[in-house]
N, C-alpha and C positions, 0 to 999 in steps of 0.2 A: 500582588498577583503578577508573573508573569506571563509573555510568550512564551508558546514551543518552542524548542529550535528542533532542526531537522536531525540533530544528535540524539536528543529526546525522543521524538517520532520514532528514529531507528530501535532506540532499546526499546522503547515501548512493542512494538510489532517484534522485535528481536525475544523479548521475553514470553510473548505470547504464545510463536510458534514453537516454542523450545517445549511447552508447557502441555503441549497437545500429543498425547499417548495412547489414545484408540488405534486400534490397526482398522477398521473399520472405514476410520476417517479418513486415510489415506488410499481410500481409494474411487473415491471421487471427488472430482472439484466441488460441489454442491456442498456437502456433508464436510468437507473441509474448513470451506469459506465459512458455514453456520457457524463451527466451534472457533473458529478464529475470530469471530465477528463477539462471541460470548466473550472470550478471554481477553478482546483490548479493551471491550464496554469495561468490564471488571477494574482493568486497570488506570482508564481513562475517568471513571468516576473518582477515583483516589488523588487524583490530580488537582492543584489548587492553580488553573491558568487562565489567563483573563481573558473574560470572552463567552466562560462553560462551552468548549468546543463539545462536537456532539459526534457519533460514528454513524455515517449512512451506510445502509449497500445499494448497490446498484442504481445510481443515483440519477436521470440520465440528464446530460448536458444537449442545450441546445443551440443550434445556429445562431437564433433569434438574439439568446440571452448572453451564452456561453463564447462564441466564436468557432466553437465545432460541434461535432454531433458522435458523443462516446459515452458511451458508457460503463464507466470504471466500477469494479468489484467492492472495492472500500473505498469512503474516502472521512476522512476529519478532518470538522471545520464549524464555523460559527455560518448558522443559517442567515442568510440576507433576511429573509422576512425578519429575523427578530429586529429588526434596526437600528442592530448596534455597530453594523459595518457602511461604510460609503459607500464603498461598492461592492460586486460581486465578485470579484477579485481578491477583496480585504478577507480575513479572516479562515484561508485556503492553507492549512497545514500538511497534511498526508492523502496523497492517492496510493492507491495498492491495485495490482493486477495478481490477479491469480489464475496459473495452468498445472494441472494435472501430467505428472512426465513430459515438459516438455520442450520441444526442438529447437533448433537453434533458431531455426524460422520465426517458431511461437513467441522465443524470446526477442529476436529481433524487432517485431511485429508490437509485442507490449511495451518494448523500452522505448519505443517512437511515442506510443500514445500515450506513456506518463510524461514524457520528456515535453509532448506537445498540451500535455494539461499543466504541467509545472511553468511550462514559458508563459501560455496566452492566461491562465488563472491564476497563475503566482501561489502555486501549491509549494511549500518550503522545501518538501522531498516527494521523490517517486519511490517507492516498493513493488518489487516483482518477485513471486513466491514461486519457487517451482517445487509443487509438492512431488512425494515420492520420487525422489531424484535426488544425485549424493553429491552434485555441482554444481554449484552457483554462477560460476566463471562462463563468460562465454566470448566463443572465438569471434565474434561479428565485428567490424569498424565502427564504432560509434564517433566519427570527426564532426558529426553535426548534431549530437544531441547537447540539453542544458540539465543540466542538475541542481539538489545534488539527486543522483538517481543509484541505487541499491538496488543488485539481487541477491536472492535468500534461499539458497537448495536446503530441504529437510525430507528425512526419511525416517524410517525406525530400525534400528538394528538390535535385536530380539525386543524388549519393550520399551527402549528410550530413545528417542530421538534425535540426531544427528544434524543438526544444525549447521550451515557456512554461508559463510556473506561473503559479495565482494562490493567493494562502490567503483560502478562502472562509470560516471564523469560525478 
C-alpha cells in the first residue's frame, strides 16, 4: 500500500468534477459539494492507500487542536482518533474549498485558507472549485502562499462539463 501523492488527489477530484452532469447541481454550492462529495467517496473506496484515508465535509478545525479555526468544505485524510497517525498533522492529504461563480476576492480568500491548512496541517494539496464558472486562472499575486495548491473552473455547456485547472503555486 501506498501514500497519495497530491498528483493522485488532483485526478482524483479532477475526475470527480468532470463526472458531475445535473444542471440542477450547478447551481448551488450545497447541492454541488453533496454530488462531489458522492463521486470522490466512490472513487476513494477503489483506492488501495495506506492508512484507508476517509472523505469528511465540513470538518471543523480548531485553535486548541488544529492551530486555526476554518472550516474547509472536503478534506481527505486518516482520522487521528484511529491511532494510526503521531499526530494530527500526519495523515492530511486533500483539502478542497468550494464557491459558487466565484470572484477574484472569493478566490483569493480560499487559496489563503488552503494554503494556511496545507502549511500548519501538512495537507499534500489544496483544491479550489469554482463551480459554474469557465476559469480556473486567477489574476491575484500569490508571492506568499505554499502548495501544492490547484484551482478547478467547471461548467456545463449544453450537458457536459467543461472542466480547467490551473496549479497556482
Amino acid at each position: 500500500m501506498t501514500t497519495p501523492t497530491a498528483e493522485e488527489m488532483l485526478k482524483l477530484v479532477l475526475d470527480s468534477v468532470s463526472s458531475i452532469k445535473e444542471k440542477k447541481l450547478f447551481k448551488t454550492e450545497r447541492g454541488y459539494q453533496g454530488e462531489l462529495l458522492a463521486e470522490i467517496h466512490s472513487r476513494l473506496k477503489g483506492q488501495e492507500w495506506a492508512g484507508d484515508p476517509i472523505l469528511e465535509q465540513e470538518c471543523q478545525k480548531r485553535l486548541g487542536l488544529h492551530g486555526l479555526t476554518i472550516r474547509p468544505d472536503l478534506i481527505i485524510h486518516i482520522p487521528f482518533e484511529r491511532g494510526n497517525v503521531k499526530e494530527r498533522k500526519d495523515g492530511n492529504f486533500c483539502v478542497i474549498e468550494l464557491k459558487l461563480r466565484a470572484s477574484q476576492r472569493d478566490i483569493q480568500d480560499d487559496l489563503k485558507k488552503l494554503s494556511d491548512m496545507c502549511n500548519l496541517l501538512r495537507y499534500g494539496c489544496g483544491i479550489f472549485v469554482n463551480i459554474d464558472a469557465h476559469r480556473s486562472k486567477t489574476t491575484a499575486n500569490f508571492c506568499d502562499l505554499k502548495g501544492p495548491l490547484y484551482s478547478i473552473a467547471t461548467a456545463l455547456v449544453g450537458d457536459n462539463p467543461v472542466v480547467s485547472c490551473d496549479r497556482i503555486v
